[in-house]
C-alpha positions, 0 to 999 in steps of 0.5 A, spaced: 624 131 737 623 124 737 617 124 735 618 128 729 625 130 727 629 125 724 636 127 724 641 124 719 648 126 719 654 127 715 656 119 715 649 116 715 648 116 723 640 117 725 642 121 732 637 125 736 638 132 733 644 136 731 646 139 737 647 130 740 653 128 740 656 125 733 658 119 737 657 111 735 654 110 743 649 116 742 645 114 735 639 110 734 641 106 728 645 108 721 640 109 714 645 105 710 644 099 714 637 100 716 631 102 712 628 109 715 623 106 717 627 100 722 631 106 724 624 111 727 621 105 730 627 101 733 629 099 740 634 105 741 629 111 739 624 108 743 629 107 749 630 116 747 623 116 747 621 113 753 626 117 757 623 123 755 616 122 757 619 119 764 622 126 765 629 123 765 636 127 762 640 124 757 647 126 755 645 126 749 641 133 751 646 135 754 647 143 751 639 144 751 640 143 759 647 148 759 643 152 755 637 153 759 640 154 766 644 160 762 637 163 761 638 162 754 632 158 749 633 152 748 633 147 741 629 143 745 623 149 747 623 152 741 622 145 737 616 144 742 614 151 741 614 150 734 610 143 734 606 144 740 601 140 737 604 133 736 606 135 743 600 135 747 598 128 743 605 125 745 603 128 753 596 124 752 598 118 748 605 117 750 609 110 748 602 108 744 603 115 739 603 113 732 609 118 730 612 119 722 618 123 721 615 132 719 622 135 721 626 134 716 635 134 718 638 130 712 646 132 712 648 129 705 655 131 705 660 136 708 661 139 701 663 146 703 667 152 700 669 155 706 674 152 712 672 156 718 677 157 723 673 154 728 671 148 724 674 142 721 675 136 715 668 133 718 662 138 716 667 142 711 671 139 705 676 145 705 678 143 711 682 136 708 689 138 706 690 142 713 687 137 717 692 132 713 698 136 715 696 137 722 695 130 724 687 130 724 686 125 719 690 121 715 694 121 708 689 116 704 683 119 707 678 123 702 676 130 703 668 128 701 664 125 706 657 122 704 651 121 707 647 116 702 651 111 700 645 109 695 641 115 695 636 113 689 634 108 695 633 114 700 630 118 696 624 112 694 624 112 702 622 120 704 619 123 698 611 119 701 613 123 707 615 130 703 606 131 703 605 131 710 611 134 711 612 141 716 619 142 716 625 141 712 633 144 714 638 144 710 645 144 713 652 142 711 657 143 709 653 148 704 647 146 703 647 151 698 652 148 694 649 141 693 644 137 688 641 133 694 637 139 696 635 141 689 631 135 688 629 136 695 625 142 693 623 140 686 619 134 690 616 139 694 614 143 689 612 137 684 607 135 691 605 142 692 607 143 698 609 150 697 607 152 705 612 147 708 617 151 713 624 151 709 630 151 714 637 154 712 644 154 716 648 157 710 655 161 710 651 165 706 657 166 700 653 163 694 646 164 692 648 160 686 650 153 683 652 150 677 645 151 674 641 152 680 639 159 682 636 158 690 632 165 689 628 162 683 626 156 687 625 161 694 620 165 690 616 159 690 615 158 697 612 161 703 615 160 709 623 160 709 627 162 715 635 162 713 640 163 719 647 165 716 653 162 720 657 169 720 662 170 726 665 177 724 665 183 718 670 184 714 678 183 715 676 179 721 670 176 718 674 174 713 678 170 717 674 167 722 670 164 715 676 162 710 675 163 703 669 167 705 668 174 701 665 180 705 663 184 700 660 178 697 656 177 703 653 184 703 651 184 695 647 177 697 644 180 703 641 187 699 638 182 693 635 178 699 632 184 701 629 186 694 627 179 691 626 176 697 621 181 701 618 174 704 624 171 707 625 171 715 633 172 716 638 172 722 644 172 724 646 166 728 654 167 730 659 163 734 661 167 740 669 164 741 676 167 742 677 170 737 669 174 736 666 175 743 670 182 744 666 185 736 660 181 737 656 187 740 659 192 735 656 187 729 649 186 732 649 194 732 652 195 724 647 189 722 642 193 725 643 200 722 644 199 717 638 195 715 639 188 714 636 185 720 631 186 726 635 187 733 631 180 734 635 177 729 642 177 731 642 170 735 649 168 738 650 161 741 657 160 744 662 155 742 662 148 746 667 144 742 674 146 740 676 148 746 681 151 745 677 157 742 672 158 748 672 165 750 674 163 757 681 161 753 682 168 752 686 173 757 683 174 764 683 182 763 681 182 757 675 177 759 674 184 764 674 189 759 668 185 756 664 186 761 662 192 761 662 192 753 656 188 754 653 191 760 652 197 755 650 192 749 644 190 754 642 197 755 642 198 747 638 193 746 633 195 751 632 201 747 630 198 741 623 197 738 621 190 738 617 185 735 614 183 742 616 183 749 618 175 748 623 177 743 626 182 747 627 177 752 630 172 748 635 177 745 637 180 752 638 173 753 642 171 748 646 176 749 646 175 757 649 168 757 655 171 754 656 174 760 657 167 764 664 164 761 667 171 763 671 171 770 673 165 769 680 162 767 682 156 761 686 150 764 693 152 763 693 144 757 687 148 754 692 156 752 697 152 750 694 148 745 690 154 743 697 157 741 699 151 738 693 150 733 693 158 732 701 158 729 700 152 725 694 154 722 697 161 721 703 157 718 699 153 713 694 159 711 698 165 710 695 168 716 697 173 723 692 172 728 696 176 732 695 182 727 687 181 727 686 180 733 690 185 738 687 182 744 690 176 744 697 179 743 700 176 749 700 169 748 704 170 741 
């Protein structure tokens, strides 16, 4: 990745890749301090860099290692699957291998018309007046954070690399629901590079705004993959992805469908406390009904906060899960896939959730659980109790 992806998060830092650490300590420098180019071909990404080539582990890496010793595949493999061309030269050139940026992960602000249950004021708007009134930021702090404090100068920067580009994703916040990515696609078009991969983590809710209809734009391009960052259906899913509309949801998915033919689409909720028990049923509903391939449902498990890990729920419970998943394993080997591959990497998937179970959350880590839970049940209206029977006896 540091060969290819450039990386700028919701405060302008230049990290390794959104899975790194946001961390001061852990950035290669910040594009309204430097030029883009100063930033790729400083010190502290050379440093990044040589490590990788000594076969040296960084922390920074630090859930692309979890991950692969669980079993489960890797932003780290599945970037290299993806540009195992720039591979091969960066294993013959080493140091001495001229790069530029062709992966694109510009994060221009936190604007968000959702607060998920498991997220926070940092990369969600929404999230402000909550996180004002549980301590978490301070009275005179805004809700809108931005990435570019002169985006006219960004913009001069990146748009005589969009050509060459190979790979554009779009986060948040909503990437959907801001004018940056817009004129993003309006370069590519106005270039011609139509065949760029067009990458989306998106909640999924809008298709449209102000002015801009993203269908109208996709029909344009060839090659989009959008991940919907859906934890749960309905009531629940509701819930877990506050202000978010269920049937909303499903309406944008039947019109994807329709318009859309080309559009490669999944699933990619976040295994917790409050989800990890309707996971398999929602795999399974998704799959019924139409709405994607078995392959296309990937659940990653949730590392930070940590009081919403599945080991936090209740030990018996976490035991009453596993022969649920055990049977969700044998559902999925009797489906029909792409390719073994596939199948492999959906089992593990799934496999990886098996590993947190058994084992018991730190007393500190419960406590905190239920206090954040009542708080937030206080300030929004809700009963995680109701929803949620499984965890009855911590409230």
């Amino acid at each position: 990745m540091p060969w290819v992806h450039l990386h700028v998060s919701q405060n302008g830092n230049v990290i390794p890749c959104c899975q790194a650490p946001p961390h001061k300590v852990h950035r290669f420098g910040n594009v309204n301090e430097n030029s883009v180019s100063e930033n790729w071909k400083g010190e502290a990404i050379d440093s990044f860099r040589q490590k990788m080539l000594s076969n040296e582990r960084d922390h920074c890496c630090k859930q692309c290692y979890l991950k692969e010793e669980s079993g489960a595949k890797s932003l780290r493999e599945i970037t290299n699957e993806k540009f195992s061309t720039e591979v091969s030269e960066v294993q013959k050139k080493g140091m001495a291998y001229e790069s530029v940026p062709i992966h694109f992960d510009v994060r221009f602000s936190n604007a968000c018309n959702l607060k998920c249950r498991i997220c926070g004021p940092w990369v969600s708007s929404q999230w402000h007046k909550d996180s004002i009134a549980m301590g978490m930021r301070k009275k005179d702090s805004r809700a809108l954070s931005v990435a570019l404090h002169d985006e006219a100068s960004f913009f001069e920067q990146i748009l005589p690399l969009l050509p060459k580009a190979k790979e554009f994703y779009f986060a948040g916040g909503e990437p959907l629901m801001m004018k940056q990515h817009y004129k993003v696609l309006d370069a590519l078009i106005a270039f011609g590079n139509t065949s760029i991969r067009l990458s989306y983590n998106t909640n999924f809710s809008i298709l449209e705004f102000k002015n801009y209809k993203v269908i109208d734009y996709w029909k344009q391009f060839k090659n989009i993959h959008v991940t919907a960052s859906l934890d749960g259906e309905a009531e629940q899913g509701e819930f877990l992805r506050k202000n978010i509309k269920w049937a909303e949801v499903t309406q944008n998915r039947e019109l994807c469908i329709q318009e859309l033919p080309h559009l490669n689409f999944q699933i990619a909720p976040t295994a917790c406390i409050f989800n990890v028990s309707q996971l398999p049923q929602f795999h399974k509903n998704w799959v019924n009904n139409g709405y994607i391939k078995v392959e296309d449902f990937i659940p990653n498990i949730l590392i930070h906060p940590k009081e919403y890990q599945i080991n936090v729920l209740p030990l018996t419970e976490q035991k009453a899960l596993i022969p649920i998943y055990e049977a969700h394993l044998s559902w999925i080997l009797n489906q029909e896939f792409l390719d073994a591959e596939s199948r492999v990497e959906c089992l593990q998937q799934f496999q990886a959730i098996l590993a947190p179970l058994e084992t018991v959350a730190q007393t500190e880590i419960i406590t905190s659980f239920k206090e954040k839970s009542l708080l937030l049940d206080s300030l929004r209206n809700e009963d995680t109790s109701h929803l949620f029977k499984e965890l009855n006896e911590f409230f």
